[in-house]
N, C-alpha and C positions, 0 to 999 in steps of 0.2 A: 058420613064422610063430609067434611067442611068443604068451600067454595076452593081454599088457600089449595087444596088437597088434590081436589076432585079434577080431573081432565089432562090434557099436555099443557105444560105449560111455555113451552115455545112457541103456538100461535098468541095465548096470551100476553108472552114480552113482548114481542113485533106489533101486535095489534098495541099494545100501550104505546110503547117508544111510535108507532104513527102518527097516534091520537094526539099525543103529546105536540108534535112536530107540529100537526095541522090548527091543533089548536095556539099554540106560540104564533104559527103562519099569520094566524086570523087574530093578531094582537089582539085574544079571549083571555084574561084571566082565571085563572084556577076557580075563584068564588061567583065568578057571573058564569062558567059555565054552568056550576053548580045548581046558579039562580035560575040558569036559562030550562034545565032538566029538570028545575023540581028537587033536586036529591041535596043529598046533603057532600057538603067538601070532599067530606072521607069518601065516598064512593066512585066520588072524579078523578080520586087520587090513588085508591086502589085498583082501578080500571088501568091508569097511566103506568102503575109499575106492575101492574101484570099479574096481580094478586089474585084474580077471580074470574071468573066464565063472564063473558059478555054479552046480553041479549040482542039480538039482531035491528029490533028497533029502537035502543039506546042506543046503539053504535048508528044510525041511520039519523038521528037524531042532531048526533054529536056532530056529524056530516056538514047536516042544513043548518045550526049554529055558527060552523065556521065557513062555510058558503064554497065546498067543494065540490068540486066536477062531477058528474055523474060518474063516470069510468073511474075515478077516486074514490066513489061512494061505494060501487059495488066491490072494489076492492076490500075495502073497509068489513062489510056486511059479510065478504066471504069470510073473511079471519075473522071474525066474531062467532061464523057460524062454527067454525073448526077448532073454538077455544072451548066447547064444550066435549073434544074427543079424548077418548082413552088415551092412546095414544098416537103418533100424527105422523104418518106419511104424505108428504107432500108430492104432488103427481105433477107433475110441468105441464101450463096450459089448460089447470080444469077449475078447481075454482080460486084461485091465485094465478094472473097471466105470468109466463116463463122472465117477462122481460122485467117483472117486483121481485128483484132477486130478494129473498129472505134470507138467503145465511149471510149477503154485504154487509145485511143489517146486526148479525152477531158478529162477525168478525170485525165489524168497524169498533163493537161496544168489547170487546174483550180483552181482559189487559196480556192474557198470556193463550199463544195457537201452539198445540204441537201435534206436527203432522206428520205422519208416515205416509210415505208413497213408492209403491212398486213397481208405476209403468211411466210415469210423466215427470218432469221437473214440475213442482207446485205455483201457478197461478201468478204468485204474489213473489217468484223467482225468475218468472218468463221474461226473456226477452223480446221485444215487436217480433224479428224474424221467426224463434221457434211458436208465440202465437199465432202469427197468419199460418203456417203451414199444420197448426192441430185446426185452426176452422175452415183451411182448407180442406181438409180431409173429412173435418164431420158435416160440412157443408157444401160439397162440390159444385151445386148449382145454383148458391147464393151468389150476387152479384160480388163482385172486388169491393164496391163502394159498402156496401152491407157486411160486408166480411168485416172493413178494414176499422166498421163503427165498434163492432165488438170487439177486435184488436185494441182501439183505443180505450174501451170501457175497462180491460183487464187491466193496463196500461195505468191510468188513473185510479183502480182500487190499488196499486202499489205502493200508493203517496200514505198508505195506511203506516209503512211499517218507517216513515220520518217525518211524519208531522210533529206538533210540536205539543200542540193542546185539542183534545187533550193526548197525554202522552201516548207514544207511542205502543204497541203491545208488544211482548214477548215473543218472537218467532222459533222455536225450535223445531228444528224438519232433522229426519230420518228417511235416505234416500237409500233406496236398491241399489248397487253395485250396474245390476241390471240399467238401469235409465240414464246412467251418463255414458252407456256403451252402446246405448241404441241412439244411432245418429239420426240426421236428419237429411235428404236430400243434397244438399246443398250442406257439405262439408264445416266450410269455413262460417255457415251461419251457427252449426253444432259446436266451432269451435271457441265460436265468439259465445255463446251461452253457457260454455265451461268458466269460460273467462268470468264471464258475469256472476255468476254463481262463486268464483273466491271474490271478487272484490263484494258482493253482497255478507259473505261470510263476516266481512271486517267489519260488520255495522254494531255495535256495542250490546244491539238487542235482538240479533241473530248466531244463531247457533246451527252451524250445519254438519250433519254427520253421515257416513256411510256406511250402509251394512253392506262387507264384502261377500262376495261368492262363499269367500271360506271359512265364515261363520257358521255355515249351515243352516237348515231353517227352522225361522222363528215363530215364533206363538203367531204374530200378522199373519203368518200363510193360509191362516183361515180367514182370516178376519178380513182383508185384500188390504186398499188405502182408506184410510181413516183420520179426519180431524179429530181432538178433543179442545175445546173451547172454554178455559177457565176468566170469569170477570171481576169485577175488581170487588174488593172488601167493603159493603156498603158500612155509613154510620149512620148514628140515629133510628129514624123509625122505620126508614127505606130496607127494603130485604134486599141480599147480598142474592144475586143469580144462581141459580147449581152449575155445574159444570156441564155439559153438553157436547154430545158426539155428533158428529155429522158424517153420515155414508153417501155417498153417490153414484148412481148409475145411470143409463142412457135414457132412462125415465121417467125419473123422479131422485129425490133425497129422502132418506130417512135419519128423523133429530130422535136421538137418545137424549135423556134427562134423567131415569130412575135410579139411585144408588145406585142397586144391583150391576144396571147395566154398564155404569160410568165405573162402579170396580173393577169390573172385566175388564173393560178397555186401558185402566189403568196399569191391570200386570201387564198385559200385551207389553203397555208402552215402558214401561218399566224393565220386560224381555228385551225387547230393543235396543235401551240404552245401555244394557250389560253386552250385547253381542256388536253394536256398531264401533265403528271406529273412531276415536276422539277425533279433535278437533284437526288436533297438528296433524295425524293419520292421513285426514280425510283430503286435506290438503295436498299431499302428500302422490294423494291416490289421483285428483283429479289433473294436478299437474301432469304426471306422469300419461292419462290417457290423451292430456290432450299435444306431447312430443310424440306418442304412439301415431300419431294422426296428421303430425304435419309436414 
């Protein structure tokens, strides 16, 4: 089995796209890191797009070249250590700390997200109000001020889906019927996230739909909420990403990458868009809950 082949290759792309970053940081050149390692270009360069398993003392290496922090360094060492796994379950807090988000890191690089979700409005749809009231609840004994930094972190991954360069990604979500009927506390913050939610709808590179109640259930009812993650069409020598699933639970995430798996998730998604309701529908539907309510 080849290098190209062998392992997950989601620790691989994030440990490159870091590498990359810190070495840019550390105005290093591609050829003088090269010089600095001993190795040849090509191996600085297949490290960078994520082509091959990382040894832990090249990546340690590549570190003290560009003159990063130690807490950066172990960072580093840990994704190197976990570019050589089958496949990668990532655990919050063990050897990646929680607060190096890795999927910001694919969702920032991906030109098309499509997301199903059954219990929550998505992330990158929230508004300040309904995110302080989800960390409140998974955080109840976090300070306001601590709360209100991860409020703002979510807040600023937002700016993903209208930036300008590079462009922005594809967003198409698939929401439950269920999740714009489960309110929040405080009424009029639920009703102001409805709102949010059609004027987000108009943005030229989102797509928002809903599966009614009366669709029945679909292929996802096994499957819960689920990203899939497609990136952009490389050219040249650079390899084009696979596509990539992301699951999450209150523990960890698990990143799919193999065919196999990424076909599954495809009919799901596929199920989905035959059952949900179009655009104008869906419109339709969330006006409607939100004169229910006021």
């Amino acid at each position: 089995m080849t290098d190209e082949t062998s392992g997950s290759t989601v620790p691989r792309r994030q440990l490159g796209r870091l590498l990359t970053q810190l070495r840019e940081d550390a105005s290093v050149s591609l050829d003088s890191a090269a010089e600095g390692l001993d190795c040849s270009r090509q191996k600085v360069w297949r490290i960078e797009k994520g082509l091959v398993p990382v040894r832990v003392v090249d990546a340690r290496a590549m570190c003290a070249m560009y003159r990063v922090p130690e807490e950066m360094t172990s960072i580093v060492a840990g994704l190197a250590r976990e570019t050589r796994a089958k496949g990668w379950w990532h655990s919050y807090g063990d050897v990646v700390p929680s607060w190096f988000s890795l999927y910001v890191g694919l969702e920032s690089s991906a030109s098309t997200l499509r997301q199903y979700d059954s219990e929550l409005i998505p992330g990158l749809l929230q508004t300040r109000e309904y995110a302080a009231e989800l960390f409140l609840r998974k955080n109840p004994t976090m300070s306001a001020a601590d709360r209100e930094k991860l409020v703002e972190v979510r807040m600023q991954r937002q700016h993903v889906l209208t930036r300008r360069l590079p462009s922005a990604p594809t967003l198409r979500v698939v929401l439950s019927e269920a999740v714009l009927r489960r309110t929040l506390p405080d009424r009029q913050a639920m009703a102001g996230q409805l709102r949010h939610l059609l004027d987000m709808a108009t943005l030229p590179n989102v797509s928002l739909r809903v599966l009614p109640f009366t669709a029945g259930p679909p292929l996802a009812s096994e499957t819960g909420t689920f990203v899939l993650l497609d990136f952009p069409q490389a050219f040249g020598r650079a390899s084009t990403e696979p596509t990539t699933v992301y699951l999450e639970n209150i523990t960890g995430a698990l990143y799919l990458d193999k065919p196999a798996e990424v076909a599954a998730y495809d009919r799901v998604w596929a199920d989905l868009e035959t059952l949900a309701a179009d655009e104008a529908a869906t419109e339709k539907i969330i006006r409607a809950i939100i004169e229910e309510r006021a």
